[in-house]
C-alpha positions as CSV (number, residue, x, y, z in Angstrom):
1,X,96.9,105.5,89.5
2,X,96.3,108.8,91.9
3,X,98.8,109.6,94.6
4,X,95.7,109.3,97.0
5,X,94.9,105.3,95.7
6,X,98.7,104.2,95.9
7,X,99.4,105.5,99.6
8,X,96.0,103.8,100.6
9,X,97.2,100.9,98.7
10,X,100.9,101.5,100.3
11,X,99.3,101.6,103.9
12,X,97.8,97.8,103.3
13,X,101.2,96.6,102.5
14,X,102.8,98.1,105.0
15,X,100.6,96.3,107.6
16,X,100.6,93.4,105.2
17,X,104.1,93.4,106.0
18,X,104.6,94.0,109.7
19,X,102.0,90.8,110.0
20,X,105.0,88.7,108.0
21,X,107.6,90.5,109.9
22,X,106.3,89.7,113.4
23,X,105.1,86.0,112.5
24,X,108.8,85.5,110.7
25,X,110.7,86.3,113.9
26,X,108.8,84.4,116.0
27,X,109.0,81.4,114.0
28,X,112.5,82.0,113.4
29,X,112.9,82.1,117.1
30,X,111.1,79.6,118.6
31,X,112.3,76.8,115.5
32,X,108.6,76.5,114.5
33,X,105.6,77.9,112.7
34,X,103.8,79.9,115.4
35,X,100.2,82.1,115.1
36,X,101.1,85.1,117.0
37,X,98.3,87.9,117.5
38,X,100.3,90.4,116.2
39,X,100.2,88.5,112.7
40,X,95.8,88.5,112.7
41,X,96.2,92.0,114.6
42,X,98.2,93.7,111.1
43,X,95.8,91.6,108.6
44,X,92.6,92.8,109.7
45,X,94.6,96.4,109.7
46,X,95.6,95.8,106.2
47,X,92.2,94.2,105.2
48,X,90.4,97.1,105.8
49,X,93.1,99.0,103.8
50,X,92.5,97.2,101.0
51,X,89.2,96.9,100.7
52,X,89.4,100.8,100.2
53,X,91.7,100.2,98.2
54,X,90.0,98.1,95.8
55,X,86.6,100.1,95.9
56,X,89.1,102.9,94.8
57,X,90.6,100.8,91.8
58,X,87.0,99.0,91.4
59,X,88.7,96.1,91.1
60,X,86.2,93.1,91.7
61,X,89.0,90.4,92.3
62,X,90.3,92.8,95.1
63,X,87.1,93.3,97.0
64,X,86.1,90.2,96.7
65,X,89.1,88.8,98.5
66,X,89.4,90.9,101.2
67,X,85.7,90.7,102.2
68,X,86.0,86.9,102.0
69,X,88.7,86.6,104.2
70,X,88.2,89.9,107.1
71,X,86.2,87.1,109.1
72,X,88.6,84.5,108.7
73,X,91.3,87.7,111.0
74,X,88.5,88.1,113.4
75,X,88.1,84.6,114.3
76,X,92.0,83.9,114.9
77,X,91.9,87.3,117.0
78,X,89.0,85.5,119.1
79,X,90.9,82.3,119.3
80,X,94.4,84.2,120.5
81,X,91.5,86.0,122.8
82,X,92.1,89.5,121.9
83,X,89.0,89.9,119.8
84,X,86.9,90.7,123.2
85,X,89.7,93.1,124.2
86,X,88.6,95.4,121.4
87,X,86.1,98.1,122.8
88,X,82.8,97.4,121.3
89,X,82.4,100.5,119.2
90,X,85.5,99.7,117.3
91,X,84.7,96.2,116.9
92,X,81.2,97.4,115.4
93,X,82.8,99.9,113.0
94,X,85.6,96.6,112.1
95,X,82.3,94.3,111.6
96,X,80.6,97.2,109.4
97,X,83.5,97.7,106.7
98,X,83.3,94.5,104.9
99,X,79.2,95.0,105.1
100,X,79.2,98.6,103.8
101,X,81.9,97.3,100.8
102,X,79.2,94.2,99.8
103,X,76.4,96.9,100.2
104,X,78.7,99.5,98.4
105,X,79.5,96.9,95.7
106,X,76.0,95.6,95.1
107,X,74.4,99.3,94.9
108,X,77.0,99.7,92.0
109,X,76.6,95.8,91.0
110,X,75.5,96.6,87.1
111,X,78.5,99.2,87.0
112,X,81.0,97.0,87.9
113,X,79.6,94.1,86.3
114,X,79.7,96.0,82.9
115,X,83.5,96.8,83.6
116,X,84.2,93.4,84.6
117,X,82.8,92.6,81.4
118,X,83.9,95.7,79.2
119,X,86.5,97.4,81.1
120,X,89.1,98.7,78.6
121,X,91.8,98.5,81.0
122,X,91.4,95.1,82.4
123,X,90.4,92.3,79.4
124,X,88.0,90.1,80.7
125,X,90.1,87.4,80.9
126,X,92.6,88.7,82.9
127,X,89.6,89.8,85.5
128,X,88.4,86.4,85.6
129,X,92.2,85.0,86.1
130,X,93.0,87.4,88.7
131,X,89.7,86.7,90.8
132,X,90.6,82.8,90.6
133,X,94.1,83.7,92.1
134,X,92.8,86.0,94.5
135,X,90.2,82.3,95.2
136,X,93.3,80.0,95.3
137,X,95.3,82.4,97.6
138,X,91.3,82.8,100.0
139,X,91.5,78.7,100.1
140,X,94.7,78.7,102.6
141,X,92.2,80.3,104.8
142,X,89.0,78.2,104.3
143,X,91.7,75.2,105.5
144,X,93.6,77.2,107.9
145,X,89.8,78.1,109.8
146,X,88.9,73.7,109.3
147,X,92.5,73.0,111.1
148,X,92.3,75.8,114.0
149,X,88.5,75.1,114.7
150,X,89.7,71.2,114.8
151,X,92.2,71.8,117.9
152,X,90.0,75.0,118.9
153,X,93.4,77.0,118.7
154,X,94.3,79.5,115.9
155,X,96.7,76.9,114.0
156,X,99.1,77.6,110.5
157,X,100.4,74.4,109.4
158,X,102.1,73.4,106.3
159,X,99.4,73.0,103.8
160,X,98.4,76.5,105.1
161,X,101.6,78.0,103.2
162,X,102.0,75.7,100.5
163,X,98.8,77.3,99.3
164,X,99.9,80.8,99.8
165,X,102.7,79.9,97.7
166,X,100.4,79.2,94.9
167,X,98.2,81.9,95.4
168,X,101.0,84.3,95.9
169,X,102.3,83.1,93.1
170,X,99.0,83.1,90.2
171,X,98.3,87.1,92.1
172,X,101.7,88.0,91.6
173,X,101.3,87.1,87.8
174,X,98.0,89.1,87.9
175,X,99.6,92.1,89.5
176,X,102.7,92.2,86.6
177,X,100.3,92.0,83.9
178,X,98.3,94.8,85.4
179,X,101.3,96.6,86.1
180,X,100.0,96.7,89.5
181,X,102.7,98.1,91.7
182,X,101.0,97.9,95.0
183,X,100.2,93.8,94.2
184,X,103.4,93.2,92.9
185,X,105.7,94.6,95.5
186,X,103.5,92.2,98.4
187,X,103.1,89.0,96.9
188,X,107.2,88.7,95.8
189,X,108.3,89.7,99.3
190,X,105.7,87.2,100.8
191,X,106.5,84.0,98.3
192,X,109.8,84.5,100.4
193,X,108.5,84.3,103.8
194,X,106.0,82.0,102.8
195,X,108.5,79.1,101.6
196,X,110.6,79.3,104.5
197,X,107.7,78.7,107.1
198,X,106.9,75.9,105.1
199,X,110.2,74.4,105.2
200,X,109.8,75.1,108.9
201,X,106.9,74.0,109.2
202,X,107.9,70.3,107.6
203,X,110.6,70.0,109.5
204,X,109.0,70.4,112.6
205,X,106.5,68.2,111.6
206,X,108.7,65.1,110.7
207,X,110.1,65.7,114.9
208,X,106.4,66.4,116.2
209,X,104.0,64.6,113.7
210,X,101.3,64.3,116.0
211,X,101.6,68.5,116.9
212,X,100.4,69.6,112.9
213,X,97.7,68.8,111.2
């Protein structure tokens, strides 16, 4: 991996991290699992990160990931209401980046089809296992938008981590046996951060049952 690729890839973990950092402090100050803006405000920052990032490995289980889930960031943002604070041109070129890496992808779609198939570096198995983990990990998300569009308020409740446990978990195992650096230093800090808002998050919900879904 290129110098160039692994600060690209550093810069999505960075703001992969300042999103746990500022949603960890909160919960840990306020005794429960809270959705701050700061936390949607650092993912759709690192999204865009590492969807370059993945065009730049051309690694299908990456991009396919982050374009899944950018969406999922912009409608928390709208539901904390700073989505509409945004001016319009940047909120264009945000709504573009997933489009141009579909577009991007498809253009090279018999390319990157072959090396999903064929790639010496990556077996085909392991392709296929690391874009089911990178699936597990997107299906926190697909419940977390059900849950928050349910109350109409951007909304992380328990099942939402237990999931990113297991996703963290099966991307983590992807990113060791690809010796991925970049994949393996986020997903072990984030198991971490991820079990302890869970714990949170059950306790709270045994003293407010009727406050989490």
């Amino acid at each position: 991996m290129n110098a160039f690729i692994l600060v690209i890839g550093l810069l999505s973990q960075a703001c992969y991290a300042a999103r746990q950092l500022v949603q960890w402090v909160m919960t840990e100050r306020l005794k429960r699992v809270v959705s701050p803006t700061g936390y949607w405000a650092f993912s759709l920052a690192g999204c865009c990160f590492m969807l370059w990032y993945g065009w730049l490995r051309e690694d299908i289980a990456i991009l396919i990931g982050q374009i899944l889930s950018f969406y999922v960031y912009v409608l928390n943002l709208d539901y904390k209401g700073a989505w509409h604070k945004i001016p319009l041109v940047l909120r264009i070129v945000f709504y573009s980046l997933p489009v141009i890496a579909l577009v991007a992808t498809c253009i090279k779609a018999p390319e990157l089809v072959d090396r999903f198939i064929h790639n010496p570096e990556i077996p085909l198995w392991l392709m296929c296992y690391g874009t089911g983990a990178q699936l597990v990990f997107l299906s926190r998300y697909a419940y977390q938008v059900v849950v928050s569009v349910k109350h109409n308020e951007s909304l992380l409740p328990p099942p939402f981590w237990a999931i990113s446990i297991v996703g963290a978990s099966l991307t983590l195992s992807y990113g060791i046996i690809r010796l991925d650096p970049i994949l393996m230093l986020g997903q072990s800090v984030s198991i971490i951060i991820f079990a302890r808002n869970l714990y949170i998050g059950l306790r709270y919900t045994r003293k407010q049952p009727h406050k989490e879904e």
